[in-house]
Each structure stands twice: as structure tokens, then as C-alpha cells.
Steps between C-alpha positions, in 0.01 A plus 500: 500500500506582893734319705786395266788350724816332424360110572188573245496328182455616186420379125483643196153516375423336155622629153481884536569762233774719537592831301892597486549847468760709351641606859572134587247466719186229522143562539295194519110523413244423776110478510552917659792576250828501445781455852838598464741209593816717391795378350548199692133395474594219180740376759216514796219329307765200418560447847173455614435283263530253729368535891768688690464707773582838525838544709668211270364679183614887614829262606561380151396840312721729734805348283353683220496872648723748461522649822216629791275665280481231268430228782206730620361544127489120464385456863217716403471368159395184690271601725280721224493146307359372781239726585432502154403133510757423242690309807299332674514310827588104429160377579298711273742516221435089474152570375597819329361775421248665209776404245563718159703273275317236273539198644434595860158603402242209493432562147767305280459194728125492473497567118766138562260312684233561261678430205404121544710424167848609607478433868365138408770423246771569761302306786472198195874562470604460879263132502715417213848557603479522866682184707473362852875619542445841363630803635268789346635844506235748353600878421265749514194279674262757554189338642659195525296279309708327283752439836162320609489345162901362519408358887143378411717281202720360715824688565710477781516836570449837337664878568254689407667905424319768474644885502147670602336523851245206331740266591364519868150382397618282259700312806115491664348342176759241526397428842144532478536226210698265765821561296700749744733243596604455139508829372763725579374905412822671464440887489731707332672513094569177422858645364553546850408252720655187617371150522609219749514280191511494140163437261474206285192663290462847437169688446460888349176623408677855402420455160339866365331607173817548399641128571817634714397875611449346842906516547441118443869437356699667771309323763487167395897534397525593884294245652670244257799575683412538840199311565460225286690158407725509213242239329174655657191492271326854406165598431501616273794352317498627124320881394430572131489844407300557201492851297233624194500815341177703486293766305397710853178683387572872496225619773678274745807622444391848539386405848845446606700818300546867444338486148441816332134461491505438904708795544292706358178374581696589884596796428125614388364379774755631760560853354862409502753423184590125575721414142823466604420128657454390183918480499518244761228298343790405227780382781188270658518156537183456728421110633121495603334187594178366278228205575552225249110603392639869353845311360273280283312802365873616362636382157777222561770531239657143559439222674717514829860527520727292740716734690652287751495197652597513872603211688469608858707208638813587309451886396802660657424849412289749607493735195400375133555694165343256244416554111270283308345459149163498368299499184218771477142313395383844424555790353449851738680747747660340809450762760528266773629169609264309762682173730363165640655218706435129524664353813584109577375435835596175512496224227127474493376834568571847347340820468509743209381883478417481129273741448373282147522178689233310627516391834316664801626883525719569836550828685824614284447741272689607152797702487529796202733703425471787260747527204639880497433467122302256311683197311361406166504126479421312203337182425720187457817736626736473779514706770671496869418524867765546781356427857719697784485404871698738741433279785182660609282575215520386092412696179460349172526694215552521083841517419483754229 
């Protein structure tokens, strides 16, 4: 980037992969490779994560050099970033750029908007709770249509947050739907920003096939405490988390280890002696993601299981280690345990990922995980389940 001077302002541009390496230092991967941000880069891309220019940022950062040397190395640091396009100037990183994580990408929100079922049940939700007086404070609004749907129902005003550089053209779908003046895009984490007043409903559609994988428990704990009323309404206000052990068919598990049979049918192919994986196959506990289409195909060896019961208006912790009972309706190997949700919306609407149930089938698909070594279950006995949730992802699992 020609033409960098102290007055020019800089953002971070979206959610960028970075690699740590053993040295301490950063290298961050671009659409040409990987930069070098050196070992103040973590420190660097936090800063301009947020629009500063460049003589307050080298300002702030020279407190964390060591001496002359180290000033020039982040001085430099910053200016390769920027050439690199992983700064970019304020203007251009409002649109952003070719993103690389998930949910910059246009696919997840698309796959939303078509999913008529799950984006309908949340819009039904919003006409059903939604008050003249309401404060709406949405987290994580990608395309901004159920922001549209809060203000089309009658609230007073809505913060719309969203972390990705979508949140600029969901601020011109507001407007182009005569709603800018009520809808407030906030761009940035909603653990970190700041609202000029507090929300009186809540809305977070960061519900994954896994119910909470979407960091759902942290955030809403946060926004709970900084950014809505004590007595503010959620939606969704209660999750259900539902777990069934499973008879996996053996060719589909062999799609996802280092079976004997694959190593070798490898190692014929390749010319090259491939065994040894077979040893990590026996510490793997893989999580792969199914339709509910292939889950039906799988033997069910009892009917669900209710792990937990989550009220997110009262939960005050962000990590769960839950055990719970069931009574096998079959007889067979366990080498898996599959998970759905159902979610309360509000009191007339939820939404359930079921993959046996019969309402219309949503976007979410079914979490698996692979037991290291197949449980025998039998009919008519008990059996347990413990659900873990570190805060960012859950596992559920046979307790031996």
C-alpha cells in the first residue's frame, strides 16, 4: 500500500487466519500466502480492530518494544500488513474484503434465508413478543432480517450487532426497507461493544447443529450483563438438548478413521507402509456432521435422552458437565451418540432439530460423535449420557 502516512486510517480486515509459530512470531494467511506480522502482530491486529490511524496506533504499540530495533520490527510489521491487504484503509475495510472465515462468506447466511422454517419461526417469534416500547438488541444480525422483522413488529428501536464486514450492507437493507432510522447496525463482537442504552428483548440466532457450539452461552451471559435489562425477554428463552445412542454402520465409520482395511488398501495403492495410523484411530473421538436423511438410515437404540434443560434468562454459567439416564429400546453396539435441540422461541413458537420429528426440516444438521469403543446396550437396561460444554463447543458421550 503506497503512500502510508501518519493521518491514514487503518482497519483490520475481517476474521483472518493466523498461524503461531514456535519462534513467537505470527504469520497471517492471505489470498498470495502467508505475511509475517512478528511478535507483536496479535497485539497489531487487535488494535485495528477498530478504525485508527496510523501515528496513534505505532503511538500505542511503541509501549510494547523493547528498544530501537524492536520499534522498527513492529513499524515494519505494520506496514507489510498493510500492503498485504490485511490492514486496510478505513473506507475499504467497511465493505471488506474476499473474507476466509465462515460466516463472512455469503454462504451460511444464504443457506439462513432459505431455510424458510427456522428463519420464519423466529420472524413468528419477534410478532409475538415484540412491544411498542421495546428496545431490541440482536447479536450476531447478519443480513439483518430479523432486525427488519423486530422494527416491522413494532419496536421502538433495535441495535442490530454484527462482528463481520456484512454489517455494512445489512445497515443499507435497513434503509432501503425505510427502517434506517430505527435500526442501529453496530459492527464489531457483541462482547465488546457498548450501547447508549440497555435492551428490553434480546434476540440470538447463534444456535448451531450442536445447540450451543456457536459460543452461545458466553455471549448471551455477556450481553445479559451489559446490554440488556435485568428483566429483558430472550429469544430464545429455554434450549433442550436431547441425546440418542446409535448403531453407526461400519462403512461410514471407515470414512472417517485409520481402519486397518483403509490402511492397507493406502498403502497398496501408494507403494508406501501406512499401519502405524491405525494407533491413533483408538485415542479418536471424531464429531462429523450428518443430514437428518442418513441419521434415519442408522439404528436408534432409545428413544431420546434429555440432557439439559437450559434456561437462557437465568443460566449463569458458561460451562455445563451434565449426566443423564436412559433405557435402551434395543439391543446392539453403541458406537456413537447423535444430539438434537428443541428451542422455545417464545410461548407460541418453537423450533426443534429432531431428526425423527415431523415438522418441516431446517438448515441444521446432526451432530455424531464416534465412541472410541463400542458400548453394548441392552434392551430394557439403563445406561448414561453426560453432555459437556466448555463454553465454545459440547460433546455428548456414553459414560462407560
Amino acid at each position: 500500500m503506497a503512500g502510508l502516512q501518519p493521518a491514514t486510517v487503518l482497519r483490520r480486515a475481517g476474521e483472518l487466519e493466523v498461524l503461531v509459530t514456535a519462534a513467537g512470531d505470527v504469520l497471517v494467511a492471505t489470498d498470495h500466502g502467508l505475511v509475517s506480522g512478528g511478535p507483536h502482530c496479535l497485539a497489531i491486529l487487535d488494535l485495528f480492530g477498530e478504525p485508527t490511524t496510523l501515528g496513534d496506533a505505532l503511538e500505542t504499540l511503541g509501549h510494547r518494544t523493547g528498544g530501537g530495533q524492536d520499534w522498527i520490527d513492529l513499524s515494519a510489521a505494520v506496514v507489510r500488513l498493510a500492503e498485504a491487504g490485511v490492514l486496510l484503509p478505513g473506507d475499504e475495510a467497511e465493505g471488506g474484503r474476499e473474507a476466509r472465515s465462515s460466516f463472512d462468506s455469503p454462504g451460511p447466511h444464504v443457506a439462513m434465508l432459505e431455510d424458510r422454517a427456522r428463519t420464519s419461526a423466529f420472524l413468528a417469534a419477534l410478532d409475538e413478543l415484540v412491544r411498542p416500547d421495546d428496545v431490541v438488541v440482536e447479536i450476531g444480525t447478519g443480513t439483518g432480517v430479523l432486525s427488519l422483522g423486530a422494527a416491522r413488529a413494532g419496536a421502538r428501536h433495535v441495535y442490530a450487532i454484527e462482528a463481520t464486514p456484512l454489517a455494512h450492507h445489512a445497515r443499507k437493507v435497513a434503509e432501503a426497507n425505510g427502517l434506517g432510522d430505527r435500526i442501529s447496525v453496530v459492527q464489531g463482537w457483541s462482547t465488546r461493544v457498548s450501547l447508549p442504552e440497555r435492551g428490553t428483548l434480546g434476540v440470538a440466532e447463534i444456535l448451531g447443529s450442536e445447540a450451543l457450539e456457536e459460543r452461545a452461552l458466553p455471549v448471551l451471559l455477556d450481553a445479559r450483563k451489559r446490554l440488556l435489562a435485568p428483566d429483558a425477554r430472550l429469544i430464545p428463552s429455554v434450549v433442550r438438548i436431547y441425546g440418542v445412542p446409535v448403531s453407526i454402520p461400519a462403512e461410514r465409520v471407515d470414512m472417517l478413521a485409520f481402519t486397518a482395511a483403509n490402511t492397507a488398501r493406502w498403502s497398496s495403492w501408494y507403494g508406501l507402509e501406512l499401519g502405524p495410523l491405525t494407533e491413533y484411530a483408538a485415542r479418536l473421538r471424531h464429531r462429523f456432521t450428518v443430514s437428518p436423511e442418513e441419521m434415519r438410515e442408522w439404528p436408534a437404540l432409545s428413544d431420546p435422552v434429555l440432557l439439559a434443560e437450559l434456561d437462557l434468562r437465568a443460566l449463569d454459567t458458561p460451562r455445563l458437565e451434565l449426566v443423564a439416564s436412559g433405557t435402551a429400546t434395543a439391543s446392539g453396539g453403541a458406537n456413537g451418540t447423535v444430539g438434537f435441540f428443541e428451542a422455545e422461541l417464545s410461548p407460541g413458537v418453537s423450533i426443534s432439530t429432531d431428526p425423527a420429528g415431523e415438522g418441516r426440516p431446517t438448515s441444521w444438521g446432526v451432530p455424531v460423535w464416534l465412541v472410541p469403543e463400542a458400548v453394548e446396550l441392552r434392551r430394557g437396561r439403563e445406561f448414561s449420557l453426560a453432555y459437556e460444554y466448555t463454553g465454545a463447543a459440547g460433546r455428548i458421550r456414553l459414560v462407560p
